[in-house]
N, C-alpha and C positions, 0 to 999 in steps of 0.2 A: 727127276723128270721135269719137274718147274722152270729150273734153270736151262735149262733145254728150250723148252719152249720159250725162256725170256732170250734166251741168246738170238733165236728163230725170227724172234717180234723183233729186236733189234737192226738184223741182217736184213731184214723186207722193209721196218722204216725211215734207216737213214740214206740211202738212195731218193727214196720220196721224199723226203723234206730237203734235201740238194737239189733235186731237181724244180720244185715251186718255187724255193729260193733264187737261181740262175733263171727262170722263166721268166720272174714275175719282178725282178731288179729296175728293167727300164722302163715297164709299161704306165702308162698314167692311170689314172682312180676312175675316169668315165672318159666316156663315149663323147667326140663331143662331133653332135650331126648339123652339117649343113643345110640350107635351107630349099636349095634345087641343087638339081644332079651336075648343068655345068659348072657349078662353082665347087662340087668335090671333085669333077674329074680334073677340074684346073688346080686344087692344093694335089689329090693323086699324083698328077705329073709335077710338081715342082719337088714332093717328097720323096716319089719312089716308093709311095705306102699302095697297098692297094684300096678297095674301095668295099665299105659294106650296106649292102643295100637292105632296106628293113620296108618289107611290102607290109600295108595294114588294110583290113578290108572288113568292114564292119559289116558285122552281120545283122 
């Protein structure tokens, strides 16, 4: 029964760990944000990256 279920854990984990690996290959370590929005929408368009906007609003 054991080996059954190790064979089970095997089958559902190596898909997942291929997959983070091929994901996570080119991306860089942080975030890195610009200081106003013309200046990301001007690297946006030169990279073809899109854009992530981070609203903060202090409560």
């Amino acid at each position: 029964m054991t080996k059954h279920i190790f064979a089970c854990f095997i089958l559902l984990l190596t898909p997942l760990t291929v997959t983070l690996a091929t994901e996570t290959k080119d991306t860089p370590l942080l975030i890195v944000w610009e200081k106003t929005l013309d200046d990301a929408v001007a690297k946006a368009k030169t990279s073809g990256k899109p854009i992530l906007l981070d609203f903060f609003a202090p409560t």
